[in-house]
N, C-alpha and C positions, 0 to 999 in steps of 0.2 A: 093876433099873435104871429111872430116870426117864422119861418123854418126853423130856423136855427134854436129859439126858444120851445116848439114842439120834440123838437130831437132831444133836447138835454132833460124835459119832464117823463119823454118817453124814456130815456137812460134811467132815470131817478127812478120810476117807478119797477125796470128789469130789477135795476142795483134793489130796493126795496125785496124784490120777490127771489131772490138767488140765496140768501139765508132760510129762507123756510126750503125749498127745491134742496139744496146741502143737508138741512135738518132731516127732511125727507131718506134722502139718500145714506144719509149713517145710522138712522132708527132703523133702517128697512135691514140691511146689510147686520148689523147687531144684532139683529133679534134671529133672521134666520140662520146665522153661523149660529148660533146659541140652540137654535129646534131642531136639527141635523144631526143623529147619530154620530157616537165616535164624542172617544173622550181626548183633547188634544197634548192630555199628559202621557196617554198609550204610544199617539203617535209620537212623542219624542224621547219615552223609554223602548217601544218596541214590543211593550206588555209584560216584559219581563224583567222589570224592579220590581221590590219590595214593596208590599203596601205601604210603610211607613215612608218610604224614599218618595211614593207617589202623591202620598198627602203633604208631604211638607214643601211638596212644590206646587202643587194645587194651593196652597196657603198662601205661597211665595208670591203664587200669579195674579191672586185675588181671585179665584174659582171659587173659594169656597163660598164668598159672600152672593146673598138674595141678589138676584138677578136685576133688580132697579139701584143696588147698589154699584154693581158693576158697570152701569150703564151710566149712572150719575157722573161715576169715575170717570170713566171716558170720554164722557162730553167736556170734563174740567180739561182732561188732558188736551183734547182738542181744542178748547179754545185759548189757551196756553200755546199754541202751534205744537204741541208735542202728540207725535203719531205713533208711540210706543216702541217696545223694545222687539221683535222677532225671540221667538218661543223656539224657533230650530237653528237661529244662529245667536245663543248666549253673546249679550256684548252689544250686538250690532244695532242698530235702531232703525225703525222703517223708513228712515229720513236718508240714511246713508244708501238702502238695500233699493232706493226711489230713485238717488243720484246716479247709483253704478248705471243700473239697467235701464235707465230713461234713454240715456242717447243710442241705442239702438234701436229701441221702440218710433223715435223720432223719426229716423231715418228708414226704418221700415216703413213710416205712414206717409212722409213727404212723397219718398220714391211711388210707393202706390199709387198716393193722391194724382199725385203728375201724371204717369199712366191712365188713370180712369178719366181726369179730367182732359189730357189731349186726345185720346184717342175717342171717348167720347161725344167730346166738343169735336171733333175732325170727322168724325162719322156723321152726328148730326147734321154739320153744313152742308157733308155731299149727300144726306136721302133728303133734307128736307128742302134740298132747291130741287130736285128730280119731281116727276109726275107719280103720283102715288102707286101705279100700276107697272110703275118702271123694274127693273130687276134691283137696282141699288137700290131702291127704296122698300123692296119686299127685301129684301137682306139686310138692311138696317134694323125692321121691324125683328126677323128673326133672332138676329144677334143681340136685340138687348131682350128679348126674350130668354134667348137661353143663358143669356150669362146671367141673368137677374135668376134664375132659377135652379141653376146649377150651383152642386156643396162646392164651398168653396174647400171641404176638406179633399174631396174626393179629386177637385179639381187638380189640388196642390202632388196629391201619390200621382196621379198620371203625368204630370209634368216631369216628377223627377223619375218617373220610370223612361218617361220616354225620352226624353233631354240630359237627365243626369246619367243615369242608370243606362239605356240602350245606347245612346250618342257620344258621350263624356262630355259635354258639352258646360254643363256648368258644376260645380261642386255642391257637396253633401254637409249638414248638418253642423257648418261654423260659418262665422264672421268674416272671419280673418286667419289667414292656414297656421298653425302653430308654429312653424318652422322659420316662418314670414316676421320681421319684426313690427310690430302692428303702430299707424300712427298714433305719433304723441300732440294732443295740442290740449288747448283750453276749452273745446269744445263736447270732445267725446265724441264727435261725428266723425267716422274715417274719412268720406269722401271729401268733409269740409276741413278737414285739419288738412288732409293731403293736396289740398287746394291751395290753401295757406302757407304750408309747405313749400310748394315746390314740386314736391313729391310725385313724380309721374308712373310711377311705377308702384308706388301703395295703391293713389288711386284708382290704375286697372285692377289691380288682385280687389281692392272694396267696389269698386262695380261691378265685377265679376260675379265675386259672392249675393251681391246686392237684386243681382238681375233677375233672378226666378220669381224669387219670393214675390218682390214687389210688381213684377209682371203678372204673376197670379192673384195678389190681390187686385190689382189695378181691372184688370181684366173683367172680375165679376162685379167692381163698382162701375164700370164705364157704361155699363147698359141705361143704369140712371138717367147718365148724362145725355146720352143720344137719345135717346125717347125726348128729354126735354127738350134738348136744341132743336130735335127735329119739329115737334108738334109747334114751336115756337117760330122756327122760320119758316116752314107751313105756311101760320096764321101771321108772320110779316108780308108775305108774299102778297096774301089776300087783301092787306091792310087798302085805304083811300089813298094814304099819303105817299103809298109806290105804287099804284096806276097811275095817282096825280104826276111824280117824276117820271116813269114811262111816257106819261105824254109829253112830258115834256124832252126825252127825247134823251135821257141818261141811259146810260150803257148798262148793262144787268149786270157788271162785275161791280160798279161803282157803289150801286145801289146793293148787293149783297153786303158788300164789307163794312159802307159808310152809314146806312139806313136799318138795313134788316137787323145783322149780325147783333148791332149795341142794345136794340129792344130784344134779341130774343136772349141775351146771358142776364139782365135783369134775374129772371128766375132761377137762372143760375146758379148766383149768387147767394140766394136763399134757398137752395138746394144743399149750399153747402154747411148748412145748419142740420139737417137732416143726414147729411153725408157721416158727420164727426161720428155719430153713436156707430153706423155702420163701420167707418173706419175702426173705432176702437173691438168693437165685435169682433172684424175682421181678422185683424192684429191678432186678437188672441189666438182662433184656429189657425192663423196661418203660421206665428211664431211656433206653437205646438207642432204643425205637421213637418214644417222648417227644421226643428231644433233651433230657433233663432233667438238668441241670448236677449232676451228683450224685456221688459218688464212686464209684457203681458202674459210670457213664459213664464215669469217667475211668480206670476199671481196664480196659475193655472198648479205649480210645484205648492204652493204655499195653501190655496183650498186641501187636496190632496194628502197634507199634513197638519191641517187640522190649524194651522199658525193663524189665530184669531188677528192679533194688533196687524200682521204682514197683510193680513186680505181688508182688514176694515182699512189699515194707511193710506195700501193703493187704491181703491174703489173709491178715497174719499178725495184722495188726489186729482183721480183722472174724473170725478163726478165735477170737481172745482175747474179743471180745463174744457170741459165739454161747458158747464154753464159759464164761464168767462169768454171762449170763443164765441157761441150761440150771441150774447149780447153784443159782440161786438160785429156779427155777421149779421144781427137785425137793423143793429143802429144803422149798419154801412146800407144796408138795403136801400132804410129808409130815406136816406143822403138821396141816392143816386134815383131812385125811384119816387117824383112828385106823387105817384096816384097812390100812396100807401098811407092809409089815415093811421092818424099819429094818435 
């Protein structure tokens, strides 16, 4: 059997198992919004309607029915593509409330990602070509220690106390400054509309704003990455096939970049499967300590108030891009990596 025909049965079979993993993912999330104290018709009267005002919407919403009928319902809706209506914004549907706030979420995790992944990957190659005993290479060790173990909430208030707050260094608690007229494109991403634009002056004011957050998330994800690069060009270093080019007389620059470097981001790559669930984790506390208008803010506003369809839309949303990326970062592994049985 081919590569290529091993790749497409190993696809067939992820695509196979991603329907049950999503089943998974909206039973779990159903049932514990439903076990969780708090009635979500209080939180969107405020407990101070009418008992009769609060049952006829409790009717309205389908509350009243046995809870396998609720559930039935919802899996129809779902597989109908319909993610329901939002309970704290009459009208609006979680399809829309997923549209507005997704392109800041994006662009919080892109910018992150990039931060963890170059600084990361940039740390790794200089502790894990050094001697173990070296000082870069005990500072390497340290620093993904402590960013791996450090809140990243706790991390985000010293930042802006120290940068925003002591410095004035970056701003507080928006996007985009109110005063500021914010880019318009197809995209929703300020720094990429403003790209497309022209626009050189939206996008300093969106990098500006953009720069903390994502520095702080980045920050506490880069530990990952340097622990792996390093352990990995480590064990290039040790490898036969660079004493063999040593002997034969290649430069150790040549041999880092063109030999070591490509086997040790293999793992990389499938780190970054692993990366996504951190990533969205992240997102959440970070957009929270942020104020960052982003959809993982507005999942955190919507548990909070009790908005059953808003928390199951997005969980079920962002449970579909985590298992659609994850396959697409196994399949590519498997491509680039022969020793990975298919």
């Amino acid at each position: 059997m081919g590569r290529w025909q091993q790749i497409q049965n190993y696809l067939l079979g992820r695509l196979l198992l991603a329907p049950v993993m999503l089943w998974t993912v909206v039973t779990v999330v159903f049932l514990l919004l439903r076990a969780t104290p708090g009635d979500p018709v209080d939180a969107i009267y405020g407990g101070r309607a009418p008992a009769q005002v609060k049952e006829a919407l409790r009717v309205q919403l389908g509350l009243d029915q046995p809870l396998l009928m609720q559930y039935l319902r919802y899996l129809g809706q779902l597989i109908q593509g319909n993610l329901g209506t939002s309970l704290t914004e009459p009208g609006r549907t979680v399809g829309d409330i997923i549209t507005a706030y997704l392109p800041a979420t994006v662009e919080l995790g892109v910018a992150g990602f990039g931060v963890a992944a170059g600084l990361g990957v940039g740390l790794g190659l200089i502790t894990g070509s050094r001697p173990e005993s070296s000082p870069l290479a005990m500072g390497g060790k340290v620093f993904s220690l402590v960013s791996y173990a450090v809140p990243l909430f706790w991390l985000g208030m010293l930042l802006q106390l120290w940068l925003s707050v002591g410095w004035g260094w970056f701003p507080l608690g928006v996007r985009f400054p109110l005063q500021e007229v914010a880019p318009a494109g197809p995209t929703g991403l300020y720094v990429l509309d403003s790209l497309l634009a022209g626009n050189w002056r939206q996008l300093g004011i969106a990098l500006h704003h953009l720069a903390l957050p994502s520095l702080t998330l980045g920050l506490v994800l880069s530990g990952l990455f340097e622990r792996m690069v390093r352990v990995q060009v480590r064990a290039g270093w040790r490898g036969d096939y660079v004493e063999a080019a040593r002997a034969r007389g290649i430069p150790p620059g040549w041999l880092l970049w063109h030999h070591v470097l490509p086997n040790a981001l293999i793992p990389v790559v499938a780190l970054l499967g692993l990366t996504l669930a951190s990533l969205l984790g992240g997102a959440i506390v970070t957009e929270v300590t942020f104020s960052w208008p982003g959809l993982a803010n507005r999942l955190y506003e919507a548990i909070n108030l009790r908005d059953y369809p808003t928390v199951q839309g997005i969980v079920v949303f962002l449970a579909v891009v985590v298992v659609v990326l994850s396959i697409l970062i196994d399949v590519l592994t498997a491509f680039i990596d022969p020793r990975v049985r298919l």
